[in-house]
KOLPARO-746451 format. One record per residue: residue in one letter; x, y, z of N, C-alpha, C in turn. Coordinates in steps of 0.02 Angstrom, whole numbers, plus 50000, padded with zeros to 5 digits. Atoms other than C-alpha are relative to their C-alpha. Example, Ala and Ser with C-alpha at 12.3 -4.5 7.8 and 13.67 -1.06 7.14 Angstrom:
// KOLPARO-746451
A500454994150000506154977550390500455006050000S499584994149997506844994750357499615005550037
// end
This chain:
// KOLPARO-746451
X500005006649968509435002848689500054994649947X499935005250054510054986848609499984994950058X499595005649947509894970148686499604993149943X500375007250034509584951248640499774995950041X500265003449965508654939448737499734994549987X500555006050005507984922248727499345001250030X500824999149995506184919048686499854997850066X500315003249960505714906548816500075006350061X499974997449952506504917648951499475005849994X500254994950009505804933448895499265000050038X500565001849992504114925248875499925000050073X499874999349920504234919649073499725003850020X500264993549988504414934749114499605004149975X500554995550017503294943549017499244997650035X500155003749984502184931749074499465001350061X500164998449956502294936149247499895006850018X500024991150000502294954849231499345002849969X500564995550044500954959449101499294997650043X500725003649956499614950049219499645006250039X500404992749982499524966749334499575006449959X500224993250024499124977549204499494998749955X500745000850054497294980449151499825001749941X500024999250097496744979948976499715006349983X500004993450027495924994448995500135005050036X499784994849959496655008949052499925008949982X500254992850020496195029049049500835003649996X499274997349999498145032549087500464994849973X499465004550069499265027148914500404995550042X499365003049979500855023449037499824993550036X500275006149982499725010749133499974994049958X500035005250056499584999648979500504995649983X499294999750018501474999548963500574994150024X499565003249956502814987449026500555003849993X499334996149982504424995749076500524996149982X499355003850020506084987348990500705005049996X499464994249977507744993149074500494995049962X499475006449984509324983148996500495005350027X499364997949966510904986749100500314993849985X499445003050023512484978449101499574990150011X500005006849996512044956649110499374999050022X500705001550011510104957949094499595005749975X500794994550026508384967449055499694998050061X500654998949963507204969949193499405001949980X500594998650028505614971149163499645002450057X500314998749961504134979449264499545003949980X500554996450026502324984349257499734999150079X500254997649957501264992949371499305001749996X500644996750005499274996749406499815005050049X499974995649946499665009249558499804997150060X500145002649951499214997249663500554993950030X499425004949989500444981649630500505000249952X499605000150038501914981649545500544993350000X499765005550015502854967149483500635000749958X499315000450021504794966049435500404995549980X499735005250005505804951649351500685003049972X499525000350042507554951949291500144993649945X499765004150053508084941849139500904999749976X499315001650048509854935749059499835004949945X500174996650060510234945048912500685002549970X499554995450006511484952448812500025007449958X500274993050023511454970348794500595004749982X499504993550048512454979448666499895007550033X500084993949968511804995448732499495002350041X500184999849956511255000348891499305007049996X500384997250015509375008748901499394998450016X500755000550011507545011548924499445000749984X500544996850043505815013648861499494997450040X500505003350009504115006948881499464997949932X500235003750084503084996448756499224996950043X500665002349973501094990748775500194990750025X499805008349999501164974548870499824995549982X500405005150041499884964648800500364998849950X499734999450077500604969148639500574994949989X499195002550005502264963248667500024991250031X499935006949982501884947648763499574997649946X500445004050035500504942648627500664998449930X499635001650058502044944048484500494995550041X499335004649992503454935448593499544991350001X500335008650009502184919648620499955000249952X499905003950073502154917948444500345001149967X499275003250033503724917448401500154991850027X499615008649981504424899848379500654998650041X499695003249932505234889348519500805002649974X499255000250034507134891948524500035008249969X499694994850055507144909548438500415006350051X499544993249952508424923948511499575005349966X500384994950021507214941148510500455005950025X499704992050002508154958648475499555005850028X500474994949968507254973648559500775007149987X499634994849991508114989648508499545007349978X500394993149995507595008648521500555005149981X499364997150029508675023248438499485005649968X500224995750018508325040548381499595003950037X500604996549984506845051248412499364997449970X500575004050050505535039048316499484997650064X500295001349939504785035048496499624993449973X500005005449999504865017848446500224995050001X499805007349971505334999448497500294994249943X499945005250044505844988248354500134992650020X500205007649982505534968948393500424996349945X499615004450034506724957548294500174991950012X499905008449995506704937548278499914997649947X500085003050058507114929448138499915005449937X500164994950052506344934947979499325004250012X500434995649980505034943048098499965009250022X499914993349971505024961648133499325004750014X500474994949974503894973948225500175006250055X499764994349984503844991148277499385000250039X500304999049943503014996848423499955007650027X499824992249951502465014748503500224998450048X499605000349915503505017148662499665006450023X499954995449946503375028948792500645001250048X499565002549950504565036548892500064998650065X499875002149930505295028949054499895005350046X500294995849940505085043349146499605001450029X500594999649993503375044749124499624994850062X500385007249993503155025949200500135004050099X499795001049916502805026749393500234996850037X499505004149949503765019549530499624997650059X500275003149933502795011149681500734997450047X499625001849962504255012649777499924998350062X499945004849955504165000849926500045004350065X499914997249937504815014350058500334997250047X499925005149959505185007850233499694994950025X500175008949967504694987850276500294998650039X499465003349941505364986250444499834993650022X500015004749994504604969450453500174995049940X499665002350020505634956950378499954990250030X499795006949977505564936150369499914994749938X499995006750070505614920350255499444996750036X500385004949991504144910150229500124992749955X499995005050065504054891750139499575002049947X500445001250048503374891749981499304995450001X500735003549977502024878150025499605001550023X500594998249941501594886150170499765005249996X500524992950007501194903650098499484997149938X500825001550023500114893249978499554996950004X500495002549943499404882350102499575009250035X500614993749960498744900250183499735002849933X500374995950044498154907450027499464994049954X500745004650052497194891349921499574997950062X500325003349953496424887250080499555005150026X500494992049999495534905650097499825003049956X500214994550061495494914449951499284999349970X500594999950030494004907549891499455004150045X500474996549951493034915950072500195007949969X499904993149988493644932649987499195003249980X500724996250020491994946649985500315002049930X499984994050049491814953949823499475005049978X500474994550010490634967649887500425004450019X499494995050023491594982349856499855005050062X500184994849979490514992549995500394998550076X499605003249922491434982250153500824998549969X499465001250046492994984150047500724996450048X499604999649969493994980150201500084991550009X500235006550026493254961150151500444997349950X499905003550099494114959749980500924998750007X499525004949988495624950250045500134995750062X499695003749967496614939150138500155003850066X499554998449930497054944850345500364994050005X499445003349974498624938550380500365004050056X499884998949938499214940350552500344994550011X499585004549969500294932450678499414998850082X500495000449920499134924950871500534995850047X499805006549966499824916551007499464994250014X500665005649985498794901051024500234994050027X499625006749983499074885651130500525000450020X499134998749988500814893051188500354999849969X499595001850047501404891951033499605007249949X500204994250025501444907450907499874996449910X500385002950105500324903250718500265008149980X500164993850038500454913950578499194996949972X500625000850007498394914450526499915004149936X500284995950067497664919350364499194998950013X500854999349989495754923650381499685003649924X500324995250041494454928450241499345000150018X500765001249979492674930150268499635003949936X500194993750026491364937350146499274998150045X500615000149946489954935550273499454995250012X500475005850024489024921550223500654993150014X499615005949985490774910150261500735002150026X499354997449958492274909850356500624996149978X499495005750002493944900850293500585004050069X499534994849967495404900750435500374994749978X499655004349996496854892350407500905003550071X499094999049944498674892250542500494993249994X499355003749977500414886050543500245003550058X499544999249956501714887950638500395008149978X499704992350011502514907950632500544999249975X499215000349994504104907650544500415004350028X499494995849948505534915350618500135008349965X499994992550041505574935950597499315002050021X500674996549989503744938250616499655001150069X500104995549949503474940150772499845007750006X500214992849978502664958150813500025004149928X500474997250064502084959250646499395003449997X500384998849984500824970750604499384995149956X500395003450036499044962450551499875001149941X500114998350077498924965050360499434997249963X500645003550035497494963250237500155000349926X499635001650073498144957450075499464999849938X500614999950040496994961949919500014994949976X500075009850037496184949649822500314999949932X499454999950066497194956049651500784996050007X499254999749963498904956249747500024989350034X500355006249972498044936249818500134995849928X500255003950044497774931649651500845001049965X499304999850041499574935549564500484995650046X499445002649975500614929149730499774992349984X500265004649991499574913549732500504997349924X499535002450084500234911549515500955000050025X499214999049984502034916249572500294996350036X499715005549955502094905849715500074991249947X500105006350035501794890649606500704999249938X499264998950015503504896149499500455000950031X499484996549958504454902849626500394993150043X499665004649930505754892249753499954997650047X499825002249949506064884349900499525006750056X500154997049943505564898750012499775008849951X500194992150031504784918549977500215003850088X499764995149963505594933150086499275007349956X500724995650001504184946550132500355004050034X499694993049948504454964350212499325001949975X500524995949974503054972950262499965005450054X499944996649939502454988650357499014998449999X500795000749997500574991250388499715004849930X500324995850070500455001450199500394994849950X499785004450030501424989950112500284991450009X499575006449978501994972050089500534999749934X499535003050044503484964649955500324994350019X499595006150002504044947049909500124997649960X499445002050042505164940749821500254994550019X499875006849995505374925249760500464995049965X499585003050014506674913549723500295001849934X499765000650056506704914849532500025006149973X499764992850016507034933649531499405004349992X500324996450014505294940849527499855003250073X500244992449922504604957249665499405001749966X500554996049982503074960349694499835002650046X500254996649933502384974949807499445001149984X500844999749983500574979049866500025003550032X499974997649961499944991349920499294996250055X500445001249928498804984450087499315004350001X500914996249989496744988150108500265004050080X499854997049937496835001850236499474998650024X500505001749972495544995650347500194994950068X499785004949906495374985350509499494994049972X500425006850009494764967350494499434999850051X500315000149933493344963050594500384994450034X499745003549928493544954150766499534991649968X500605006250026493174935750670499834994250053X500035008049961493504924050825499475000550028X500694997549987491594932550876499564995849944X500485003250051490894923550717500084992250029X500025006550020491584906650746499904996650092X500245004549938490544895150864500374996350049X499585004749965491154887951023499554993750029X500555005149978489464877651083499854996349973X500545003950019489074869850942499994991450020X499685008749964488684849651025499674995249944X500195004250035487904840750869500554998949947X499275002250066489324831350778499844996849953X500055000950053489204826150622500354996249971X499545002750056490354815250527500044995449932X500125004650075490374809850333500505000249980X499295002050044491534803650209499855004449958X500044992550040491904819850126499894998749929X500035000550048491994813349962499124998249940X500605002150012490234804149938499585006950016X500344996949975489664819550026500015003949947X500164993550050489984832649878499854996549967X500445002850059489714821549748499155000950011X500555000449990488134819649834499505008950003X500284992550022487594839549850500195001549936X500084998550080488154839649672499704998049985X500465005550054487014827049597499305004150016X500614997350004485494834549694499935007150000X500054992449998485994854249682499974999249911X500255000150076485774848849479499375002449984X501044997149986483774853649509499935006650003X500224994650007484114869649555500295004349957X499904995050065484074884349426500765002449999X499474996749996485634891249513500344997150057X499665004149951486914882949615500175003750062X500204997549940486524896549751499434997850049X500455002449967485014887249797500054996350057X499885004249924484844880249961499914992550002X500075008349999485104860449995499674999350082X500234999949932484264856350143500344991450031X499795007649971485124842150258499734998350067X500205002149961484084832450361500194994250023X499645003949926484844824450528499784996450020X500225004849943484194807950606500794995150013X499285001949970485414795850689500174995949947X499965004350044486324787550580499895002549937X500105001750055485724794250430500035009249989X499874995750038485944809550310499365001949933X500545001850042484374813850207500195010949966X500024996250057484894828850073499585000749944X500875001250060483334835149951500325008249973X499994994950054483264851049836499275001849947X500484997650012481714859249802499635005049960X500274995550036481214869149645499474999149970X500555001450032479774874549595499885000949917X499944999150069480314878849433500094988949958X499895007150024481004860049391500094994850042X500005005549970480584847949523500324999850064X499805001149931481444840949663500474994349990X499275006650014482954829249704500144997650090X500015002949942483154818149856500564993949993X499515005350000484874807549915500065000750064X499625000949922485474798950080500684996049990X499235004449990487114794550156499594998450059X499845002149962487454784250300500545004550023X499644994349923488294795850450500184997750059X499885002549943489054794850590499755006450031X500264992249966487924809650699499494995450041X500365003849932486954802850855499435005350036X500284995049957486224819050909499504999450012X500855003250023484214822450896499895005849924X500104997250072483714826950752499955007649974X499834991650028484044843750640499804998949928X500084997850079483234852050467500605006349998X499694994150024484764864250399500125002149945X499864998350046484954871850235500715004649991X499424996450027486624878950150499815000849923X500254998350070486814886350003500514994849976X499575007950026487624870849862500555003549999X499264997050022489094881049813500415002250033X499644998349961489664887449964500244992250028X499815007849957489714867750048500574998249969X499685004950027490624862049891500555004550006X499094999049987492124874949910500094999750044X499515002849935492284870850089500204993649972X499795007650003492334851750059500524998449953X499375001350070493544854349894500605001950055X499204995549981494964862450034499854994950067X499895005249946494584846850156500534995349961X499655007950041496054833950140499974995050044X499985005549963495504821650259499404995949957X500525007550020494444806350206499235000950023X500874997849943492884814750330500225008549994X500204991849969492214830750360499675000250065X500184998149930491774836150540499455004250000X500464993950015490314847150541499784999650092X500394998449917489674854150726499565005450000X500724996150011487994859950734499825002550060X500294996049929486854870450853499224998749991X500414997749991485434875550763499655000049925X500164996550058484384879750589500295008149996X499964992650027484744897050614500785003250014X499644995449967486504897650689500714995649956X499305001150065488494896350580500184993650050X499845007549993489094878050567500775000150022X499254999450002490834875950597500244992149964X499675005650038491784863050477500634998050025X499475002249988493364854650501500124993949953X499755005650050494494839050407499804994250088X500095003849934494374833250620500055004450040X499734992649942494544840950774500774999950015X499184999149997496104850750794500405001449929X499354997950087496484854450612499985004649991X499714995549996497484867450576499375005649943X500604996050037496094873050452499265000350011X500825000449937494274878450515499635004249965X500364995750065492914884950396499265000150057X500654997649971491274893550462499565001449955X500744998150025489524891150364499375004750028X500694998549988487994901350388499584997649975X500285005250029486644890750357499255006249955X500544996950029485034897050234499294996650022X500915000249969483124897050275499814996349924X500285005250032482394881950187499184997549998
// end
């Protein structure tokens, strides 16, 4: 294998590829990135048996070929090569190694061979459709943070994405919950998904599309069955996943329909404000307690280790009066994924899940459980 490639591109791509693969690994070929050149590029691709990630690159390739090379390795030397430089990658003999060429730089590399590398081949995806780019990361920054990361409800540790009819009109819905909070967010279904099956997207596979989407185009094309998903996005990169085999729970059972105490603050004063007095406690798991009269907002924070902290807003809430505690850290990543000017909060009870909103009717709907104060 001979080829030449510009840095910047390379980089890119390396970029986006070496991210799947964990630093430490018990199986060598796992470590590895896969570099194919054929005729008018290099592909690249690394794999952790779970997701695999594919880019093509420009390139020109004297001779057609493949290997694998550690990916860390290789992306830690192409970022430091200087801007502008064309990088050589050629392999030859039986030396079962990679030679790296830029400039008056050179490095040699163990390879492995391609055969060795596994394939997460995709299979059949008989579901097939284009989403916007915005709007698959409107459903994913607007949940991801509700993902569980208790490993024993593993069926927790992503994103459900599904299609509902709701209102006579068909959403696509992304749900996460880790039990202690609920994010939901819905658009509108794009066209194709219909009689999709419900999928539960890990939180690895969550965390790479989320980076990709933010490079990628205009729109991402998805195919999915109920063991796999793949999308592929504008600027030539594939990623597939394989899907948590598991069943989501039944979440529209968590989220309140009674609750009649409304609530409304100016979202912004409002975190600042559980930030300033969740400063008291040891750990920003501690409970804030918010006490309800009309009109008014009375937030305190109670340690016995270092004191105590006490702030009010002005509210718009009329009800009769309520003591509820949340934990600080859960409030402040709902209120960071509000974009309205207010937060909605509808209460019941001390002991029973809040339901949030930007207002009523927004397409995004977060469920607190409140803590014993």
């Amino acid at each position: 294998m001979r080829v030449t490639v510009e840095r910047a591109a390379l980089l890119r791509s390396l970029g986006h590829v070496h991210r799947v693969v964990e630093r430490r690994n018990t199986i060598p070929i796992l470590s590895n990135v896969l570099l194919r050149a054929e005729s008018g590029g290099l592909q690249l691709r690394a794999t952790d048996l779970d997701i695999e990630v594919t880019e093509s690159v420009p390139a020109d390739v004297a001779d057609p070929g493949a290997t694998t090379v550690p990916a860390h390795v290789i992306y830690d030397i192409v970022r430091k090569l200087p801007d502008g430089a064309q990088v050589s990658l050629e392999t030859g003999g039986e030396s079962g190694q990679m030679t790296i060429r830029s400039g008056r730089s050179r490095f040699a590399l163990g390879a492995l061979p391609e055969g060795d590398f596994p394939d997460l081949a995709a299979g059949e995806l008989p579901h097939s459709f284009s989403i916007l780019s915005a709007d698959l990361k409107r459903l994913i920054d607007k949940t991801q943070f509700a993902i569980s990361t208790e490993e024993t409800r593993y069926y927790l540790n992503g994103i459900y994405l599904h299609t509902i009819e709701s209102e006579g009109a068909l959403k696509m819905r992304a749900v996460a919950t880790d039990g202690h909070r609920l994010a939901r967010v819905e658009l509108d279904a794009p066209p194709g998904s219909q009689g999709m099956p419900g999928v539960i997207v890990p939180r690895k596979a969550v965390a790479e599309i989320q980076k990709l989407v933010d490079d990628g185009g205009e729109s991402v094309d998805i195919d999915l069955s109920p063991a796999k998903i793949r999308l592929r996005f504008a600027g030539g990169v594939t990623l597939i996943s394989k899907l948590i085999d598991g069943t989501f729970p039944d979440y529209q059972r968590v989220i309140p329909t009674g609750n009649d105490k409304r609530l409304t603050v100016e979202r912004e004063s409002f975190a600042r404000a559980v930030d300033r007095v969740s400063t008291i406690s040891s750990e920003r798991g501690r409970a804030v307690k918010l006490g309800l009269s009309e009109g008014r907002l009375a937030l305190s924070v109670n340690n016995p280790d270092s004191g105590s902290a006490t702030e009010e807003l002005d509210v718009d809430y009329e009800a009769a009066g309520l003591d509820i505690g949340f934990n600080a850290r859960y409030l402040l990543d709902i209120t960071s994924q509000l974009e309205g000017d207010t937060a909605l909060f509808r209460l019941a009870d001390p002991g029973s899940p809040t339901l949030i909103q930007d207002r009523e009717g927004a397409p995004a709907l977060y469920v607190l459980m409140p803590m014993r104060v």
